[in-house]
C-alpha positions in Angstrom: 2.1 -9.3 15.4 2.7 -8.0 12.3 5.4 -4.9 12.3 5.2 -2.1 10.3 8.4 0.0 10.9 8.6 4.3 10.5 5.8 5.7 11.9 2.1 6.3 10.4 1.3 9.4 12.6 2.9 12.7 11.8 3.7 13.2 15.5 5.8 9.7 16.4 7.9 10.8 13.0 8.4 14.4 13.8 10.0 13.3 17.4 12.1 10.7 16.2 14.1 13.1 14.4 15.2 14.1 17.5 17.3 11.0 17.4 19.5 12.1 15.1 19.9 15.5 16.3 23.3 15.3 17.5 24.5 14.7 13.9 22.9 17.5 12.8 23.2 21.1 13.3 20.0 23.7 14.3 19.6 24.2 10.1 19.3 20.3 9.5 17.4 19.6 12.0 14.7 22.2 11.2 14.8 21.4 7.5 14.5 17.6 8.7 11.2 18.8 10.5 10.0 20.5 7.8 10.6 17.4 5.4 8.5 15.6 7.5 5.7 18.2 7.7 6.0 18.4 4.0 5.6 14.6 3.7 2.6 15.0 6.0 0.9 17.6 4.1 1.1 15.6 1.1 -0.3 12.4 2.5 -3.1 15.1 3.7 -3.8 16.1 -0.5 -3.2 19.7 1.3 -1.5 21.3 -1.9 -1.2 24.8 -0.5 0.3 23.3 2.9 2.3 21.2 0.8 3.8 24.2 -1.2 4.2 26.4 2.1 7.0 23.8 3.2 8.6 22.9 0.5 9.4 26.5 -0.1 11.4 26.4 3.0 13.5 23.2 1.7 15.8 25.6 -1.1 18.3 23.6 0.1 17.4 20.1 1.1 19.9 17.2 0.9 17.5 15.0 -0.7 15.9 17.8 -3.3 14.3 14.8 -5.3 11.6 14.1 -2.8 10.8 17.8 -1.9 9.8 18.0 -5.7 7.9 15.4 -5.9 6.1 16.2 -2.7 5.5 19.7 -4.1 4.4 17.9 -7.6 2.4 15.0 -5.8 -0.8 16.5 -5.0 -1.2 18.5 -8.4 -0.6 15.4 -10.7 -4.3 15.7 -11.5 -3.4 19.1 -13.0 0.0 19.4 -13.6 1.3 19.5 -17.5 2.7 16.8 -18.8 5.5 19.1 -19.2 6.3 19.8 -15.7 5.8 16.1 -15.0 8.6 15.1 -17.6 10.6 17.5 -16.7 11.0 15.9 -13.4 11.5 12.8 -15.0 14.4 14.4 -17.0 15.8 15.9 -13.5 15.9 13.3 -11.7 16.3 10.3 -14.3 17.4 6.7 -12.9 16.0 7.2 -9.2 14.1 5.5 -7.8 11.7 8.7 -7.0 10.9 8.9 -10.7 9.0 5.2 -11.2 7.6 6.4 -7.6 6.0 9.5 -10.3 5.6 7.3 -13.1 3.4 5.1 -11.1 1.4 7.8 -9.8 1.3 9.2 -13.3 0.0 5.9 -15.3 -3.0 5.7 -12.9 -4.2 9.3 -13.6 -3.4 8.5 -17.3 -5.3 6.0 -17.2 -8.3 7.3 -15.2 -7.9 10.2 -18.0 -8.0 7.6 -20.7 -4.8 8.7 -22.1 -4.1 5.8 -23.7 -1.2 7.4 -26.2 0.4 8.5 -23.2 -0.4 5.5 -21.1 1.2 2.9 -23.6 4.3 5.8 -24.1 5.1 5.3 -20.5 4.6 1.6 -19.2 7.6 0.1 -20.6 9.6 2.5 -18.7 8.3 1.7 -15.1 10.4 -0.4 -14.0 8.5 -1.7 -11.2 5.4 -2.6 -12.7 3.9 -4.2 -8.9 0.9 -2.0 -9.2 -2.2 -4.3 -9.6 -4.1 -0.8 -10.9 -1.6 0.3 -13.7 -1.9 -3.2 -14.6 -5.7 -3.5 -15.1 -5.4 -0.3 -17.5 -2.6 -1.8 -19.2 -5.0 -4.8 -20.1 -7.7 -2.3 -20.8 -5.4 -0.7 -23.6 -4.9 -3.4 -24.8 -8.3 -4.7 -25.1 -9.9 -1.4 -26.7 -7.1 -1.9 -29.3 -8.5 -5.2 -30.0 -5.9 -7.2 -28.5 -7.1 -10.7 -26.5 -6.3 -10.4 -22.9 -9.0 -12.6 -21.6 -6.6 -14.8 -20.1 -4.3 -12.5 -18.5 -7.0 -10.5 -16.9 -8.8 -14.0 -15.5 -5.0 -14.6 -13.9 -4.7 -10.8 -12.6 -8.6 -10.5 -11.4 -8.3 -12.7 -8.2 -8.6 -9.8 -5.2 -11.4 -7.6 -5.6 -10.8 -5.7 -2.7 -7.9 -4.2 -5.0 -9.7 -3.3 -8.0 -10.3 0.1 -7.6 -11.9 2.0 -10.8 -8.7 0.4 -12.8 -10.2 -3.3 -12.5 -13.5 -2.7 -12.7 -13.3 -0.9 -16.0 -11.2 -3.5 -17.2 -14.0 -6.1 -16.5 -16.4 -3.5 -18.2 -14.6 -3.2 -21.5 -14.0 -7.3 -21.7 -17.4 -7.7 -21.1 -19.0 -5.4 -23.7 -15.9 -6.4 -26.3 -17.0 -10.1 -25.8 -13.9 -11.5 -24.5 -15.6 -12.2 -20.6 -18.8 -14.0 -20.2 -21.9 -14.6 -17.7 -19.6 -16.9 -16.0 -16.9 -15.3 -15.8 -18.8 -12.4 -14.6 -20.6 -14.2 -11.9 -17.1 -16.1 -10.8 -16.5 -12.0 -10.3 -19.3 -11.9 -8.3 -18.7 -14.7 -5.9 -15.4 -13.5 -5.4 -16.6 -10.2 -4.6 -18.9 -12.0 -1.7 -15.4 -13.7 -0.6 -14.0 -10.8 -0.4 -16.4 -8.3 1.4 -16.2 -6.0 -1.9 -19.2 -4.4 -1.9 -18.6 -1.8 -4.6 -17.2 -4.6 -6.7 -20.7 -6.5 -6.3 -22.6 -3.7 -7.1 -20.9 -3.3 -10.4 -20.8 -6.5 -11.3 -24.4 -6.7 -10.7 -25.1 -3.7 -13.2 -23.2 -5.0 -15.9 -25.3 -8.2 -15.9 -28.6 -5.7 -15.6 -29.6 -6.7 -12.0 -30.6 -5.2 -9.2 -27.4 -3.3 -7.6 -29.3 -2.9 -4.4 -29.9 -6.1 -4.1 -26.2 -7.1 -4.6 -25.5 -4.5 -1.6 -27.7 -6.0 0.5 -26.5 -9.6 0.1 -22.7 -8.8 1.2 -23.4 -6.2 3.7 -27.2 -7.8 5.3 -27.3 -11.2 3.9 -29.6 -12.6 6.4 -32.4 -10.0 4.7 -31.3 -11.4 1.2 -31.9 -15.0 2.6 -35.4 -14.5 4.5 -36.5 -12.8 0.8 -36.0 -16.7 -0.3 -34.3 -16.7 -4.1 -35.7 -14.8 -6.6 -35.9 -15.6 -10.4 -33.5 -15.9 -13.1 -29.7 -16.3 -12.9 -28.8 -13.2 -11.5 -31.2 -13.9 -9.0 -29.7 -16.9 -8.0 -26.1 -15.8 -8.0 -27.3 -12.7 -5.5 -28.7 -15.6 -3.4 -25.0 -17.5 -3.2 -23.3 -14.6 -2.3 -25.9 -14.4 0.3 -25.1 -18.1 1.2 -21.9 -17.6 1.8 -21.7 -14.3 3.6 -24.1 -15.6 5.7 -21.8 -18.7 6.4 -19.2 -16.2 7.9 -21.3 -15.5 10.4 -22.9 -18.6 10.9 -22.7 -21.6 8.6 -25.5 -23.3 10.4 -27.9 -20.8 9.3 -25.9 -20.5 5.8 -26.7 -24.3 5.8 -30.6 -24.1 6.8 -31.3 -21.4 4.2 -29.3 -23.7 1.5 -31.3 -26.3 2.3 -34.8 -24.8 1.9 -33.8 -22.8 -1.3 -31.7 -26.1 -3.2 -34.9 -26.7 -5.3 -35.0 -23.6 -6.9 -31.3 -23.7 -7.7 -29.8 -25.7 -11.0 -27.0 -28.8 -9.7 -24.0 -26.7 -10.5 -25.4 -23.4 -8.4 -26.0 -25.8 -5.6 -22.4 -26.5 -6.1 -21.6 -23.1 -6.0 -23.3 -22.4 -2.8 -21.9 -25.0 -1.0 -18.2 -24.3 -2.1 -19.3 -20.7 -0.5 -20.1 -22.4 2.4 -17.4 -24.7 2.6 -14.8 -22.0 2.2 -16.0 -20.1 5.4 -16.6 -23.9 7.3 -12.8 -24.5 6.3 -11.6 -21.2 8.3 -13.7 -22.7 11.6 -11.7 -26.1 10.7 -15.4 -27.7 11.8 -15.9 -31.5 11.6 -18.6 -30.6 8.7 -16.9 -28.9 6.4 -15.7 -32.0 4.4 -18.7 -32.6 3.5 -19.7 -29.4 2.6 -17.0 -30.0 0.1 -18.2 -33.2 -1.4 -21.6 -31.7 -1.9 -19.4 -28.6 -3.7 -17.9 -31.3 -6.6 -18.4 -29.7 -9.8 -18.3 -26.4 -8.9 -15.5 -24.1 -10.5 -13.6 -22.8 -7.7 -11.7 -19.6 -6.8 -8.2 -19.3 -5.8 -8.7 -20.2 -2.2 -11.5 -22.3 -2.4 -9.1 -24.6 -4.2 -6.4 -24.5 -1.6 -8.9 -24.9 1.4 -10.8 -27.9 0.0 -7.0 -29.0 -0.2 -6.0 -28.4 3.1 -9.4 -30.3 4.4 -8.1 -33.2 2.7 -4.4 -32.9 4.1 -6.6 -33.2 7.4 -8.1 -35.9 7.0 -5.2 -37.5 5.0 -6.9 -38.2 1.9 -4.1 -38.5 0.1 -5.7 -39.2 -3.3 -8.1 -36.1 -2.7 -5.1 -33.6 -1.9 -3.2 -35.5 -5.4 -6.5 -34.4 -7.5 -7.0 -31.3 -5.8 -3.3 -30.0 -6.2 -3.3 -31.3 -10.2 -6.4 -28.9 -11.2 -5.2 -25.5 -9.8 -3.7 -23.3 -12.4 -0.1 -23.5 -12.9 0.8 -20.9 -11.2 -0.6 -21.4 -7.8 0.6 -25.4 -8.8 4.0 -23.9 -8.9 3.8 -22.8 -5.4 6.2 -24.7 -3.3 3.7 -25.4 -0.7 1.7 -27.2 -4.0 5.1 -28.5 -5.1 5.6 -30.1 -1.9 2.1 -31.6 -0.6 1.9 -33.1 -4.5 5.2 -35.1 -3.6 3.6 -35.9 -0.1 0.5 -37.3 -1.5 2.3 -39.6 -4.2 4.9 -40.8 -1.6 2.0 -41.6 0.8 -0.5 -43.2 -1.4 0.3 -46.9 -2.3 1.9 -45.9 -5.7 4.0 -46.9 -8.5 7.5 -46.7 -8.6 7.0 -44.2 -11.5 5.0 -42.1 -8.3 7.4 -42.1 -6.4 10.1 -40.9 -9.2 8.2 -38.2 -10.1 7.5 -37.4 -6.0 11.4 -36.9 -5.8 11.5 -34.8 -9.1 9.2 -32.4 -7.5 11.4 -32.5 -4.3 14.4 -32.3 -5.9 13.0 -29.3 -7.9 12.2 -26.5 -4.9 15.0 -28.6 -2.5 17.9 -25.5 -3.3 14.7 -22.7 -1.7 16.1 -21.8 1.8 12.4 -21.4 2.9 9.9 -23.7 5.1 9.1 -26.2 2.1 12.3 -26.2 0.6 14.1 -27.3 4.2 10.9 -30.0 3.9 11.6 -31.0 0.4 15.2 -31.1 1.0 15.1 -33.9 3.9 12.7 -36.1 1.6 15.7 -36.7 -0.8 17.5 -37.7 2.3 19.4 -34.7 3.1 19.7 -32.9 6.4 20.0 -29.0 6.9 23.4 -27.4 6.7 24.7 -24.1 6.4 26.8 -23.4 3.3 30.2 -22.1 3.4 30.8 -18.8 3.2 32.7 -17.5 0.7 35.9 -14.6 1.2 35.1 -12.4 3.5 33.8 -8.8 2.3 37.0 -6.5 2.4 36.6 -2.9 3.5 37.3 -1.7 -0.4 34.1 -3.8 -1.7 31.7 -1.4 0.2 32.8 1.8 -0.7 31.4 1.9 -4.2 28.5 0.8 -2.0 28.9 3.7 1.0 29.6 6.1 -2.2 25.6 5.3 -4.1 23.2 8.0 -3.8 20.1 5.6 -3.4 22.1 4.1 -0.5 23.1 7.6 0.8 19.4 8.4 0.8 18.1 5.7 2.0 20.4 5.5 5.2 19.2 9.3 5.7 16.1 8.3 5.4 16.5 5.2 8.2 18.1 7.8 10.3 15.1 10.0 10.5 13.1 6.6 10.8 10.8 6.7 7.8 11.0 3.3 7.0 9.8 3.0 3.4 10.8 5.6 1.5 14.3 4.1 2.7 13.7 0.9 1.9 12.3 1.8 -1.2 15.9 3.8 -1.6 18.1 1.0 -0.6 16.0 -1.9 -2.9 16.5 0.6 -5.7 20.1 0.8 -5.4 20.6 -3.0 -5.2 19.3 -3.1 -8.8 21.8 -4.9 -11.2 24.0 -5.8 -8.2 26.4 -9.1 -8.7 25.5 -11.0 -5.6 29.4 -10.3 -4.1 27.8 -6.6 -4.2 24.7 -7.7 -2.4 27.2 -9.2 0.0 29.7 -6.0 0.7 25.5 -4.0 0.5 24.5 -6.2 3.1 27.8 -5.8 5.3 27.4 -1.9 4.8 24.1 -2.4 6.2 25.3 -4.2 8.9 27.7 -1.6 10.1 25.1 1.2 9.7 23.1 -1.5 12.5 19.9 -1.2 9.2 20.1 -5.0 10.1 16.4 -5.9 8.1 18.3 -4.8 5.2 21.0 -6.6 6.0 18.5 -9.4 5.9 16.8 -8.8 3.1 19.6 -8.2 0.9 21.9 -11.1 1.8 18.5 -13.3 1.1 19.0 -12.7 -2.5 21.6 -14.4 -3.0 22.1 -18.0 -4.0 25.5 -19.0 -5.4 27.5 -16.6 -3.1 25.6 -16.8 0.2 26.7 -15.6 4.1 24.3 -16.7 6.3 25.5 -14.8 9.0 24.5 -12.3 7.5 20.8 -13.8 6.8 20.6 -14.7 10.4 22.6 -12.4 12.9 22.3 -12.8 16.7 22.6 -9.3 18.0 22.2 -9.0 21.9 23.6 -12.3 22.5 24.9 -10.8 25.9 21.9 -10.3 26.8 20.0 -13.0 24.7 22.1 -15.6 25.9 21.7 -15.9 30.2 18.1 -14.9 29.8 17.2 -18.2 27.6 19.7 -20.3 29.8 18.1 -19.5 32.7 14.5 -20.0 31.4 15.7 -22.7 29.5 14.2 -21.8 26.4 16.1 -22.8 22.8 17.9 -19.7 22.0 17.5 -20.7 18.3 13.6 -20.6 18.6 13.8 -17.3 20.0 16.5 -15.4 17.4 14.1 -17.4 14.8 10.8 -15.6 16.1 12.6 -12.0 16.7 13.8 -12.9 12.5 10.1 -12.5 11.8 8.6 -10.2 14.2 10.8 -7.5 14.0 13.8 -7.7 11.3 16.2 -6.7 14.2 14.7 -3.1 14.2 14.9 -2.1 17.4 12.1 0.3 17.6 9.7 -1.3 15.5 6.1 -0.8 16.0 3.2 -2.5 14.6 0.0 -1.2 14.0 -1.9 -2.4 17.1 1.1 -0.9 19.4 3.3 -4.0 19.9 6.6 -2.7 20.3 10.5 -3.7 20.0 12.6 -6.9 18.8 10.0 -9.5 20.3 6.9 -7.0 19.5 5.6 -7.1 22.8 2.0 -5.5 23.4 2.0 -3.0 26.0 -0.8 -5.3 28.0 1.2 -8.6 27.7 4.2 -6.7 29.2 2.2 -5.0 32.1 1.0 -8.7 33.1 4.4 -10.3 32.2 6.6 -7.7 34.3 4.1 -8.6 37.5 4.5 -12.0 37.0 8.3 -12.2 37.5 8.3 -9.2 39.5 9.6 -6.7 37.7 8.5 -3.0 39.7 7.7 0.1 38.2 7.3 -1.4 34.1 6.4 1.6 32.2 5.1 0.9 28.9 8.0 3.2 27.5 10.3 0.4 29.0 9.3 -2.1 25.6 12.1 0.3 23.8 14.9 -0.9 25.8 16.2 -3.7 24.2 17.4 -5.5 27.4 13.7 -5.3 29.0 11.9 -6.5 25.8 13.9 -9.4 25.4 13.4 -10.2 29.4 9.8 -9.6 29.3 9.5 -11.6 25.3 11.0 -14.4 26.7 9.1 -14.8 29.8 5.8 -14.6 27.9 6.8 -17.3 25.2 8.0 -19.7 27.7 4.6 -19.5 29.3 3.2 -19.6 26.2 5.5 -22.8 25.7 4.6 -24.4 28.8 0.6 -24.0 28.4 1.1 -25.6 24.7 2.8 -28.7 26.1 6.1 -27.9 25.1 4.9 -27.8 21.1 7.2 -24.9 19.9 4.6 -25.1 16.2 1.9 -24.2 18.8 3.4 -21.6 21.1 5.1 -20.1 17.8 1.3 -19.9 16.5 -0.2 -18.3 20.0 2.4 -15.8 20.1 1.4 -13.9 17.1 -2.5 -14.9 17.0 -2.9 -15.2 21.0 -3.6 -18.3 23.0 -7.2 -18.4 22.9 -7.6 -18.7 19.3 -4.4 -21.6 19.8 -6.7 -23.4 21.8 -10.0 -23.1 20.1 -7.8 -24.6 17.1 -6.2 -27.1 18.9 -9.6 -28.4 20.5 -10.6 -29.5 16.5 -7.8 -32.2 16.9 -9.0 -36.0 17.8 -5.7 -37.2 17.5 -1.8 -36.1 16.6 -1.5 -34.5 13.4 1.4 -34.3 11.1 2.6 -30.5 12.3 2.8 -29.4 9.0 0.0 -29.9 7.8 -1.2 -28.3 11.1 0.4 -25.3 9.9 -1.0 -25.4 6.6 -4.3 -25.4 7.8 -3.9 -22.5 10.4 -7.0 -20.8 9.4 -4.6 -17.1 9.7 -3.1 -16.4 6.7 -0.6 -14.2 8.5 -0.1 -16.7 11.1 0.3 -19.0 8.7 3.0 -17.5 7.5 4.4 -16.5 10.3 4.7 -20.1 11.7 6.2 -21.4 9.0 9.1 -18.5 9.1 10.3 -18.6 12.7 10.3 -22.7 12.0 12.5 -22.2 9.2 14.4 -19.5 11.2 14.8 -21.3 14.2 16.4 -24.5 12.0 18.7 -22.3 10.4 19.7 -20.8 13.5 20.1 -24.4 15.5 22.5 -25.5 12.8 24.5 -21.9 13.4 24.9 -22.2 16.7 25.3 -25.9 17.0 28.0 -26.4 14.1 26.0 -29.9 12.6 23.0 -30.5 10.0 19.6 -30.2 11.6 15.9 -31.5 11.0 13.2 -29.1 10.4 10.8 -32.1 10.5 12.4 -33.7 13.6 11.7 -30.3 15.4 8.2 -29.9 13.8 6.9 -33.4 15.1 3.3 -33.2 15.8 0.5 -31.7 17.3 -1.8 -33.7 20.0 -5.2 -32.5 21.6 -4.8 -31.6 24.6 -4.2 -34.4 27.3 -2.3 -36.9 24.6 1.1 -38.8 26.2 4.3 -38.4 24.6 4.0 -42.4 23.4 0.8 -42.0 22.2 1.9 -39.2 19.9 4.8 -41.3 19.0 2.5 -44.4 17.8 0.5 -42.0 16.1 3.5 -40.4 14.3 4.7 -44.3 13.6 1.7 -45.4 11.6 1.6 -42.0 9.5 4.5 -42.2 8.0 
């Protein structure tokens, strides 16, 4: 249930201003409302619209933003004068590198390199995948060698845009990409459903771009055609293989089969890593030997990791060693990878020299406060703890805080409830910050109830750390006699609200969950008639005291139809029973529960798991005062029907 706080639709914004409106007199509340049509006029490209409002905003409190709203949807035109003279205006916000963004990616659709290269070391962000693709493409037409960096940056081709592609354009025609690394491009394009990004791949290597359509978005046709001739051909054909394996791998499988002769050994390879990847996501009995026919094949970024997370499965440990030590350093240097890399060398009958360099690689992400890190930490023989807190943030440490403009605006921007522009505000002002600052920035956030910021910004710490601040327990009136009564671990519960909602009260995701425990308006319907709750409205999610009544209820009969497994109920809560159960029916016997999680074919619920585990540990060693076990309280996972000894003489003999 992922959250995306401040609302998308003009409307929900416009009457959540209403809020606010008994701070605010008649004038600030209509120039709020015309901020917000402004802001909606822009997102619209409506120039004229754009211009009528900001007209009326002489006067605005945040005079920044009405600029660049008015500026926004003329960039294309707009002199480079007017554009620096914002820059000039409004130099050191966070509004400018908004501009300068926007600016590089029409420089470089312009091909303004001059310009281009003039402006890049001043954005200070530098997080957009676009800008960087023309930074590499400067580069490149000045001769540089960027071959590398663009095979490290080129792994998502669902984010090209014109930026990436033209990038893998000019490094083609300069030389510095091959065929192969074009056709690695086109597989990945296939992985990722980019059917643009096919197509013009496809041109470049002087194929049929039809043909390339027609193998991501109708594969089956692509396959009954049978393969044609030459490598292009062929290539077509395994993008064909493995879109077809999406849908169904057993037909992927059949037309692989038939066509093997006409392919060379390594584009067999090739096809079968295609398959294999979407085999892995069904967590099917096959699928490991789809990845032994794949050996030899050069793999993409998550082919690797699923052909790993097969192997933790199965408990190859020698597999998962080899698989781990070929990805690229950087994905390597993951601290899942760091972990599982230690795992396999403790587990494998090794030399004492394996087992040194196992702790060295524990020992080396132990100090990360996240889900492998807790892990890593209780393999050197160390339990969870909370670190001391240091002095207590004094009332004078958060004025110079209270007195930042990129603080001001961002809490005016929370209090109108658009969501990023004030988080982009309040991330801006924690630049250069010594963490005592992030501390008193966090408590200021704290007493302005912005408690995801308080969150986020205590997180960044590391020497000086509060983790009350990282995990508050707001509502604990209310929090505290609903989980007694059910029973439920009040730990578990704070550590899932942690994830699904940041604290923010009236969050909403994108499919209309709603509230601290994200609660779908169906599941609260069904919950509220189970305990007898009369009259639920679907407005009632936004009271805090019914959303944490009906949350609870649904996650402890969540709990109790997964046996108890707070990994597994964690999991159905944000991607639904069903799918918990289809997964769970792939078990033969208790599994390790993190490797479970690893292999949670969601990448969001993945994630997700992992957090509100690592949460919920945290929390237990909060409210119980005394070190805790993350892997104690993970256990394992059993199909369906397995006794509690026979998941203990399971766990015995995989340890």
């Amino acid at each position: 249930m992922k959250w995306i706080a401040g609302a998308a639709a003009f409307a929900a914004v416009a009457l959540s201003s209403l809020a606010h409106a008994d701070d605010l007199g008649d004038d600030g509340r209509r120039a709020d409302d015309s901020f917000l049509l402004l802001r909606d006029a822009v997102r619209q490209d409506d120039a004229s619209k754009a211009d009528f409002y900001a007209a009326r905003l002489g006067d605005y409190s945040i005079p920044s933003y009405v600029d660049y709203y008015r500026l926004k949807p003329r960039l294309k035109d707009a002199s480079q004068a007017e554009i620096r003279d914002f820059m000039k205006r409004y130099e050191g916000q966070a509004i400018v590198d908004r501009l300068r963004n926007d600016w590089l990616l029409e420089l470089g659709r312009k091909r303004d390199w001059a310009t281009f290269d003039e402006q890049l070391p001043l954005f200070v962000l530098n997080d957009d995948t676009q800008v960087k693709c023309y930074a590499l493409q400067s580069r490149a037409l000045k001769g540089q060698k960027v071959a590398g960096d663009a095979r490290e940056l080129l792994t998502a081709p669902n984010g090209y845009g014109e930026a990436c592609a033209g990038l893998i354009a000019t490094l083609y025609q300069a030389g510095q990409f091959s065929i192969d690394d074009l056709t690695a491009q086109l597989r990945l394009s296939g992985e990722y459903n980019a059917t643009g990004q096919a197509r013009r791949i496809v041109a470049l290597l002087d194929g049929n771009e039809k043909k390339a359509v027609q193998a991501v978005d109708l594969p089956a046709i692509t396959l009954a055609k049978g393969v044609g001739n030459g490598r292009v051909e062929h290539e077509i054909y395994i993008v064909a293989i493995g879109r077809m394996a999406k849908t169904s791998t057993k037909l992927a499988v059949l037309a692989l089969n038939k066509a093997s002769s006409k392919l060379s050994p390594q584009e067999q390879q090739e096809a079968w890593a295609a398959v294999a990847l979407q085999s892995s996501y069904s967590l099917s009995p096959e699928t490991t030997e789809y990845w032994q026919k794949s050996n030899g094949a050069a793999l993409s970024i998550d082919q690797i990791q699923w052909k790993t997370r097969i192997a933790l499965r199965n408990g190859d440990w020698k597999q998962v060693e080899k698989n781990i030590r070929s990805m690229p350093s950087a994905l390597r240097a993951d601290p899942a990878w760091v972990y599982w890399l230690g795992r396999s060398l403790m587990l494998q009958a090794g030399s004492i020299q394996a087992t040194g360099e196992a702790m060295q690689l524990f020992r080396s992400i132990a100090d990360q406060s996240n889900f492998y890190g807790q892990l890593a930490l209780e393999e050197t023989g160390k339990l969870i703890t909370i670190p001391l807190p240091g002095l207590p943030i004094a009332q004078s440490e958060i004025v110079p805080i209270a007195a930042n403009p990129n603080f001001q605006r961002a809490i005016k921007f929370f209090s109108m409830r658009l969501r990023f522009e004030g988080t982009r505000e309040w991330n801006w002002g924690l630049r250069g910050l010594s963490e005592r600052e992030h501390l008193a920035a966090a408590e200021f956030a704290r007493q302005n109830n912005i408690l995801d910021r308080m969150v986020n910004t205590s997180d960044r710490t590391r020497i000086q750390v509060d983790y009350t601040q990282r995990f508050p327990s707001p509502h604990i009136d209310i929090m505290h006699p609903t989980t007694q009564t059910l029973g439920l671990d009040k730990a578990w519960v704070y550590g899932l609200i942690r994830q699904e909602s940041r604290f923010i009260m009236d969050a909403q995701s994108h499919v209309g969950a709603s509230g601290l425990m994200q609660v779908m308006p169906s599941t609260g319907r069904w919950v509220a008639k189970k305990i007898g709750l009369a009259d639920f409205a679907q407005e009632m999610l936004s009271d805090v005291r019914t959303n944490i009544l009906l949350g609870a209820n649904y996650l402890n009969m969540v709990l109790g139809n997964m046996d108890g497994s707070q990994v597994l109920a964690t999991a159905a809560y944000n991607a639904g029973p069903g799918r918990l159960r289809s997964w769970r029916s792939m078990l033969t016997k208790p599994m390790d529960s993190a490797v479970f999680i690893e292999s949670i074919p969601f990448v969001e619920t993945r994630t997700y798991v992992k957090n509100v585990m690592s949460n919920t540990t945290y929390y237990a060693a909060l409210f119980e005062g005394r070190p805790q076990s993350l892997k104690a309280r993970l256990g394992n996972v059993a199909p369906r029907g397995y006794t509690e000894q026979e998941q203990q003489e399971s766990s015995f003999g995989s340890r």
